[in-house]
C-alpha positions, -999 to 999 in steps of 0.1 A, spaced: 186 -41 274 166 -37 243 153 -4 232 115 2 222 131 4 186 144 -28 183 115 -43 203 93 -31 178 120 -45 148 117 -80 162 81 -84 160 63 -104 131 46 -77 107 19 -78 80 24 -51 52 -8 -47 32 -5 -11 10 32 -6 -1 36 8 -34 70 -7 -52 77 26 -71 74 50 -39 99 21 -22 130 21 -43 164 24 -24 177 58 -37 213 41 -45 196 16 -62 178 48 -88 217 60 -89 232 30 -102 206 22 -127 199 58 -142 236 73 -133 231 104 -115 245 115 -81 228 100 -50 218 136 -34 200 148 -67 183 115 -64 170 118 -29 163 153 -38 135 143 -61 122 109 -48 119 118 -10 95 146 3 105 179 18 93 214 26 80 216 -9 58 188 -5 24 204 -2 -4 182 -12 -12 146 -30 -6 162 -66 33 174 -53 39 139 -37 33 126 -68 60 138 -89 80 120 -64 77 85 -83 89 102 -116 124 92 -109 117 55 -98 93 49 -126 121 60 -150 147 36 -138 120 7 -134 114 4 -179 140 -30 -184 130 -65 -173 163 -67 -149 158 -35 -130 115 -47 -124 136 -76 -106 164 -64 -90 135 -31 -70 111 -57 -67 138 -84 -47 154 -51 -31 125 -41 -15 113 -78 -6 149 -82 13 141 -47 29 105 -61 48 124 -93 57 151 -71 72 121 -60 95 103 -88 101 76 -83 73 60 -118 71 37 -109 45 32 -82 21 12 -69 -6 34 -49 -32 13 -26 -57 24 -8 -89 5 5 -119 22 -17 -146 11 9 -175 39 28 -163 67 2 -172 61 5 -210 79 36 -222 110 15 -234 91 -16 -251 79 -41 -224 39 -48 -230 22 -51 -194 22 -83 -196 62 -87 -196 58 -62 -164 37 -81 -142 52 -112 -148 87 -101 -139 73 -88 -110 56 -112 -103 79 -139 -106 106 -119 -88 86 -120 -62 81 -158 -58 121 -161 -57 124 -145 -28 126 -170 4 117 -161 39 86 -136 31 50 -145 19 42 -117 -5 15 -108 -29 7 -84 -57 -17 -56 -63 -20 -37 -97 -30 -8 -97 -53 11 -124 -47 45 -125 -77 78 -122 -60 102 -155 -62 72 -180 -100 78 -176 -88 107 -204 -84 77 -224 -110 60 -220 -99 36 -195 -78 15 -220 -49 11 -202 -71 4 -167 -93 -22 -192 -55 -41 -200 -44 -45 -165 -78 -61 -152 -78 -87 -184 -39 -93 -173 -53 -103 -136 -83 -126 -151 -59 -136 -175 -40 -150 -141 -68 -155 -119 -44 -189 -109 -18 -163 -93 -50 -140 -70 -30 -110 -83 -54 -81 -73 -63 -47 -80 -68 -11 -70 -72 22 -79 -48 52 -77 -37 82 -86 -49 120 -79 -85 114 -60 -92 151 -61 -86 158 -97 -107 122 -107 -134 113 -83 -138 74 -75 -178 77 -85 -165 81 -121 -147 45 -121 -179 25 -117 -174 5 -153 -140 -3 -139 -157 -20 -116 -186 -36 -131 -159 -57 -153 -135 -65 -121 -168 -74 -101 -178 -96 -132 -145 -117 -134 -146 -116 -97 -114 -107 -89 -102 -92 -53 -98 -55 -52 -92 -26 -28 -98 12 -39 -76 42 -23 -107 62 -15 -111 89 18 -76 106 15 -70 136 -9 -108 137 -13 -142 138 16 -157 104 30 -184 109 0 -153 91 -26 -150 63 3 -190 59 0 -183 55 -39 -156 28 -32 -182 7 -8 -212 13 -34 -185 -4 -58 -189 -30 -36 -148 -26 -18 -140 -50 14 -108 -28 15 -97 10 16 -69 22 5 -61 48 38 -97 59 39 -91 82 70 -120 107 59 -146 84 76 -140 97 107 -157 125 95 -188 111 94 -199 87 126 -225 68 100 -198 59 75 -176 44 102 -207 24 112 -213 8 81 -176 3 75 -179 -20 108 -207 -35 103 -194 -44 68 -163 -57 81 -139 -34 57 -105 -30 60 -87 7 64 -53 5 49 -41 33 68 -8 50 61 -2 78 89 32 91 79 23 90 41 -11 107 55 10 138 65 34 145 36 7 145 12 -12 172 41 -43 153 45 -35 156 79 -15 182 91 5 171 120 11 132 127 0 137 165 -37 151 149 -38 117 125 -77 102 131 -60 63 139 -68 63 173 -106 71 163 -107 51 135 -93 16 156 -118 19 181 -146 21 152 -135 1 124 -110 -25 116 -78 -6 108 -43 -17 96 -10 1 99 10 6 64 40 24 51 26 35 17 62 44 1 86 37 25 113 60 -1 92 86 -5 78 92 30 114 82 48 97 56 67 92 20 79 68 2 102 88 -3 130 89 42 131 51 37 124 45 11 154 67 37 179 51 63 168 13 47 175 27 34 209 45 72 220 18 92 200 -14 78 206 -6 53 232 -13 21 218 -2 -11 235 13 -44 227 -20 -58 224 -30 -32 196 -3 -41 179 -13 -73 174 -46 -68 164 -38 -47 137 -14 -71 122 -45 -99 130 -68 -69 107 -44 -73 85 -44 -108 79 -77 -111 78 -82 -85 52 -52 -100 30 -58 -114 -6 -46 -151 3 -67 -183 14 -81 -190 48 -56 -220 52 -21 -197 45 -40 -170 69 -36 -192 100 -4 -196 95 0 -164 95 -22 -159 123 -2 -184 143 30 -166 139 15 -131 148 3 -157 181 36 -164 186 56 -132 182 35 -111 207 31 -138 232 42 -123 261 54 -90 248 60 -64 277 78 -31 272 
């Protein structure tokens, strides 16, 4: 007889906040930078010294460093791609801040489209791509932010989207608003991480910036109003529960606000950095079914939230749609 586990493993999966950096394999980071695999996991995955969003941080320092060449952006980037379809990941948005995969030479540009085109030579997964600006290059006047969002226009042909990341409590999201202004203007899609490290007041910033999506946004359920008009405005939480934890904007994973928050807004389920955080979705789908009790049938509507809120046309979202149909049809456990 199957176990919940591998129930959960065989059902169809939408992925829509995975970061590539925080998703490395550690003996992937050993090969490419030659160090011993323990000292790697040391520093990429979280422990007892984890202790906010700023500590979980310094966890991508290691991943960042191996990800500089044109062959290692492609060998993480199919890696990781193989990983989802080893779990039944249909479709998936990765994000990365391409400013970070200069140091040795590459121009952004040369980043995002070996990524990019990495990603389209992987068969038997849908996937997507997200770049991310990032909150400390406001100390430079955004110039680095102001390259990535003229790459995306640049390749409006390839719907590549963007975000914003980084340390929300050190750089509030109200001071992005020219950000934007210019991604509004070349009217390109965009989510914002917004409501985690910082109060519901940054994911009131993101929505005045005129966001459909939310990067975790769990600090809404602080304020019944806010959930409201996240509802009524059809946005999409991006929620990331065990990432949620190790960066202690939630304490415990049985205190998490997702069981609130899915019967007020329109929530999705998300690894965030499936390295970093030592987790997948199938541990994320157990743990909503033996933590908060959520059945078969919420299962499936957050994979249907998260189709709906995906950055792909209305004609490759019921196919997707049709496949979620089809994998939970008649699902008992």
């Amino acid at each position: 007889m199957e176990t919940l586990t591998e129930k959960i493993r065989a059902l169809p999966k939408v992925e829509l906040h995975l970061h590539i950096d925080g998703s490395v394999r550690p003996k992937t980071v050993s090969e490419l930078l030659n160090l011993p695999l323990p000292e790697v996991e040391e520093k990429m995955m979280v422990s007892k010294e984890t202790h906010s969003l700023t500590d979980y941080l310094t966890k991508f320092d290691l991943p960042i460093e191996a990800m500089q060449t044109k062959e290692n952006l492609k060998r993480i980037t199919k890696e990781l791609l193989d990983d989802l379809k080893e779990e039944h990941v249909i479709y998936a948005e990765l994000r990365f801040a391409p400013m970070f995969h200069t140091k040795k030479g590459l121009t952004q540009e040369e980043v995002v489209d070996t990524v990019w085109s990495s990603m389209k030579e992987v068969e038997g997964i849908q996937s997507n791509l997200i770049l991310c600006c990032m909150r400390h290059d406001i100390e430079n006047g955004n110039i680095h932010n102001f390259e990535t969002i003229e790459l995306a226009n640049k390749w409006k042909d390839r719907r590549i989207a963007l975000d914003l990341a980084g340390d929300e409590s050190k750089y509030p999201t109200i001071l992005f608003e020219e950000l934007f202004q210019k991604i509004r203007a070349y009217d390109l899609p965009f989510t914002i991480h917004a409501g985690e490290a910082s109060d519901y007041h940054s994911i009131e910033a993101a929505l005045s910036f005129g966001a459909k999506r939310i990067g975790h946004g769990i600090r809404a359920s602080e304020n019944s109003a806010l959930m409201e008009q996240l509802q009524h405005n059809h946005v999409i939480l991006e929620v990331c529960p065990d990432s949620n934890v190790d960066t202690m904007a939630v304490l415990k994973k049985q205190d998490h606000p997702i069981f609130q928050l899915y019967h007020h807004v329109l929530v999705t389920v998300n690894t965030d950095n499936r390295t970093v955080s030592q987790i997948n979705l199938t541990d994320e789908y157990r743990d909503l079914i033996e933590l908060f009790h959520f059945t078969w049938d919420d299962l499936k509507k957050i994979n249907i939230n998260a189709i709906k809120g995906a950055f792909i046309d209305e004609k490759e979202k019921q196919i997707l749609y049709q496949k979620i149909e089809e994998g939970y049809h008649d699902t008992t456990y």
